[in-house]
N, C-alpha and C positions, 0 to 999 in steps of 0.2 A: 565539439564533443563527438565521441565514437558512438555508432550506433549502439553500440554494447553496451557502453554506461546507460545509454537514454532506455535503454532496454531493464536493465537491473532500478534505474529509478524506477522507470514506473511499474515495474515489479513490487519495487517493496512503497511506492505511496498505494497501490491496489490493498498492498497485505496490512498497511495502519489502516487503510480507511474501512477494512472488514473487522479489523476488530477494534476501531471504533465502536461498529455499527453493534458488535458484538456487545461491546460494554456498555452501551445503549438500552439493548435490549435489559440487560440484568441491574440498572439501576432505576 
């Protein structure tokens, strides 16, 4: 894999697991 994909995934598992944490909070 290109660093740049490994870079955009954990981009966007950072951005689910905030608003996880988000939809967390509000139920």
């Amino acid at each position: 894999m290109e660093a740049e994909q490994l870079n955009a995934i954990e981009n966007h598992l950072a951005d689910l697991m905030k608003r996880s944490q988000d939809l967390r909070g509000y139920l």
